[in-house]
C-alpha positions as CSV (number, residue, x, y, z in Angstrom):
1,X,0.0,-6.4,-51.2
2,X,-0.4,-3.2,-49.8
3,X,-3.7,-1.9,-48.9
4,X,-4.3,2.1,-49.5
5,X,-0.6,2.0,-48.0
6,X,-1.3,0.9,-44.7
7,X,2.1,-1.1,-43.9
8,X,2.0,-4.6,-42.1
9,X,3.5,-5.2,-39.2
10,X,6.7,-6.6,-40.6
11,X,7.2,-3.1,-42.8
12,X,7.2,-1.2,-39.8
13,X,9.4,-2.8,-37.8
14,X,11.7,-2.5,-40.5
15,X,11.2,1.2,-41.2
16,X,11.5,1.8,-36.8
17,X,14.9,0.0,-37.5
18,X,15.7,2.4,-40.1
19,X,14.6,5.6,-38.7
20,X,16.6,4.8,-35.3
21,X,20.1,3.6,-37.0
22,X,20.9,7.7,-36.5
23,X,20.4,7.5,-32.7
24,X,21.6,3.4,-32.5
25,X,25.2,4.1,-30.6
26,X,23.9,6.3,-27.9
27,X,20.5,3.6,-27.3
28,X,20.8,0.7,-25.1
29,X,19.1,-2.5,-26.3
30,X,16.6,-4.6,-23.9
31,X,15.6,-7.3,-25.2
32,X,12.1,-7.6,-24.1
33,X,10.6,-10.9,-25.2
34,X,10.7,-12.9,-22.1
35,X,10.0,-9.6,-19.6
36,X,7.6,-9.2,-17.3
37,X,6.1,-5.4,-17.5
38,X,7.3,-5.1,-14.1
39,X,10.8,-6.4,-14.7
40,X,11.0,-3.8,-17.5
41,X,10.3,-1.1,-15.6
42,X,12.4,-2.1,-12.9
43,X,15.5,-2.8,-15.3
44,X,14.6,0.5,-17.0
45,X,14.8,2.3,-13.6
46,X,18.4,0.7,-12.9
47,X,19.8,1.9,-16.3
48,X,18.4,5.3,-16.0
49,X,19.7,5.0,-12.0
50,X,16.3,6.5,-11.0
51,X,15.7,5.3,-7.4
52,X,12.1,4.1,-6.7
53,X,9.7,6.0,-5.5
54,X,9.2,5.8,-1.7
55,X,6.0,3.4,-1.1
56,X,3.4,5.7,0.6
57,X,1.1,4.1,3.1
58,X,-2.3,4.9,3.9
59,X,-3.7,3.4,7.4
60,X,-7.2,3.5,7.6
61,X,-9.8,3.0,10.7
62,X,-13.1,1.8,9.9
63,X,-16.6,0.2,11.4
64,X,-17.5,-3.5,9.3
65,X,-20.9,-2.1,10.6
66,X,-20.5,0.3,7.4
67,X,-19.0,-1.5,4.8
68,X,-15.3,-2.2,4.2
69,X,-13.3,0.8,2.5
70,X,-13.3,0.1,-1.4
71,X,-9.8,0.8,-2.1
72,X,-8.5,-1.3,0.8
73,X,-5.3,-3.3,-0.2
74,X,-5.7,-5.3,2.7
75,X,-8.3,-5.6,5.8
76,X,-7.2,-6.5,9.3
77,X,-10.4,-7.5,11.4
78,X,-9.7,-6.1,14.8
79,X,-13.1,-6.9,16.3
80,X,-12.0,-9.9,18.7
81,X,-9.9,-7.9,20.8
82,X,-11.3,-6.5,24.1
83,X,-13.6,-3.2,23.5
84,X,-13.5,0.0,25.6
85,X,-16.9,0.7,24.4
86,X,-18.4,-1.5,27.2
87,X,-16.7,0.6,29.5
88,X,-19.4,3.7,30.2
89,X,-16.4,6.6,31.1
90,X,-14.4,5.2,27.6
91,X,-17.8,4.9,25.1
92,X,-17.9,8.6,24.1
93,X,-14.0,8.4,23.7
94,X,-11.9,7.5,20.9
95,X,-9.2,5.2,20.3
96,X,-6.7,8.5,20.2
97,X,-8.1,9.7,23.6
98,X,-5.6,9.0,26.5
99,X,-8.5,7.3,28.9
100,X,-8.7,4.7,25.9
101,X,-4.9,4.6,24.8
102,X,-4.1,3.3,28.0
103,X,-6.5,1.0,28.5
104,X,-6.1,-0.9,25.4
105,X,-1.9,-0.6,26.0
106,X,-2.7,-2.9,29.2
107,X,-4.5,-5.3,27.2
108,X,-2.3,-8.0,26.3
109,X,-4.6,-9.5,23.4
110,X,-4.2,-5.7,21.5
111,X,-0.9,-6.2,22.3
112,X,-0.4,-9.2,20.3
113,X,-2.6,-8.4,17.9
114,X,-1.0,-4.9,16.6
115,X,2.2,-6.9,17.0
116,X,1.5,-10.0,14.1
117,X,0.1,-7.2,12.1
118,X,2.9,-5.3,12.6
119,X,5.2,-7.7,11.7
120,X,3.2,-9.3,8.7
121,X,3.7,-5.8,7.2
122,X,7.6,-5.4,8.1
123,X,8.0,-8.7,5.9
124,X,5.3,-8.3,3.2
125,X,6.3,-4.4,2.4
126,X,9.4,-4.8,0.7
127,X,7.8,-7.0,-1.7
128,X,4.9,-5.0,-2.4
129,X,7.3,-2.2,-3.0
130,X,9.9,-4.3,-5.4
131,X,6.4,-4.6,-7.4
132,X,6.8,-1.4,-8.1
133,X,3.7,-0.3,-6.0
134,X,3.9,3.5,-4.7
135,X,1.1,3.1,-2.5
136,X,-0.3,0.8,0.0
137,X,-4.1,0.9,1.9
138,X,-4.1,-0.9,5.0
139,X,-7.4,-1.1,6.4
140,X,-8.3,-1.6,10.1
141,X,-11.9,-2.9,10.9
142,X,-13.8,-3.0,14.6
143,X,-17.5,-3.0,15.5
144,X,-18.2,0.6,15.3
145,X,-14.7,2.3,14.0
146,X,-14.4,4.2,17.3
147,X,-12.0,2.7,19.8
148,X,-9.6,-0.6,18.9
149,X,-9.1,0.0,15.0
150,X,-8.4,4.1,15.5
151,X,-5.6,3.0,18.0
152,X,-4.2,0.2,16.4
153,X,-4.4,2.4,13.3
154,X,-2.1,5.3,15.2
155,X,0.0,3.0,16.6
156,X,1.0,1.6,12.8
157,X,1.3,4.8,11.6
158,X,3.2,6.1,14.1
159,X,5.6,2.6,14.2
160,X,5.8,3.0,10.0
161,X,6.4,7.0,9.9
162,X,10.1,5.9,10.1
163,X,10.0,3.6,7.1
164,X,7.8,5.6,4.5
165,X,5.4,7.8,3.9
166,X,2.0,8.0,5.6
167,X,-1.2,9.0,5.8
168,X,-4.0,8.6,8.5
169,X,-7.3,8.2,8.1
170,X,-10.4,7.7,10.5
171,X,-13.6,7.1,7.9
172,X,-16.0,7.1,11.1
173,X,-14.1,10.2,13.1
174,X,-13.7,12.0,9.8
């Protein structure tokens, strides 16, 4: 029985059906029962031939002294590679100074590091992206957010300017 003509659920699927049999040729039926939200989307984007948006990165510098960045995606702890801050002429520099850039270009542990990260993020990207993400915080932690993660952080965003969008941001030089 009806009640104060609310319909149930059956009687408005039929009455959907019945208002759309005017627009039915032109439609194109998904059927959606064993979809994923994000495979929807995605198979809605291919019909309509809407390329994705480009993934946008945002590289981030920070000190663990101060807290990790809230809306970090994913932290990289740069702290075990060598620091220029023990180094009196590079202390009151920054990681985008050339005094600093070059020392921590001839250290081979930076080196290495900024190259796994680099690489972990050449392979995970595309995935993050074919989850229909549009953005993508990747977080770069030292001691005091000075020196090693505000290079490493320019040097990613530098490397990564070729493959999408991105922005740079230094919480402790900011």
């Amino acid at each position: 029985e009806k009640l104060n003509n609310i319909l149930t659920l059956t009687e408005c699927i039929q009455k959907e059906r019945k208002l759309l049999e005017k627009i039915e040729e032109i439609g194109q039926m998904i059927d959606t029962s064993e979809l994923s939200s994000n495979q929807l989307r995605k198979w809605i984007k291919e019909f309509i031939q809407k390329k994705m948006a480009p993934l946008s990165l945002v590289f981030e510098s920070f000190a663990f002294k101060n807290s990790l960045p809230l809306d970090a995606d994913l932290v990289f702890d740069v702290r075990i590679l060598t620091n220029p801050y023990y180094d009196k002429k590079l202390r009151p520099k920054n990681g985008k100074d050339e005094e600093v850039i070059i020392f921590l270009n001839n250290q081979s542990d930076v080196s290495d590091m900024y190259k796994d990260i680099s690489n972990f993020l050449d392979k995970w990207l595309p995935s993050f992206h074919m989850n229909n993400r549009s953005y993508l915080t990747i977080a770069i932690g030292c001691t005091g957010g000075q020196h090693r993660s505000v290079y490493i952080v320019e040097k990613l965003a530098t490397s990564f300017r070729k493959k999408a969008s991105v922005i740079v941001r230094h919480r402790e030089l900011d």
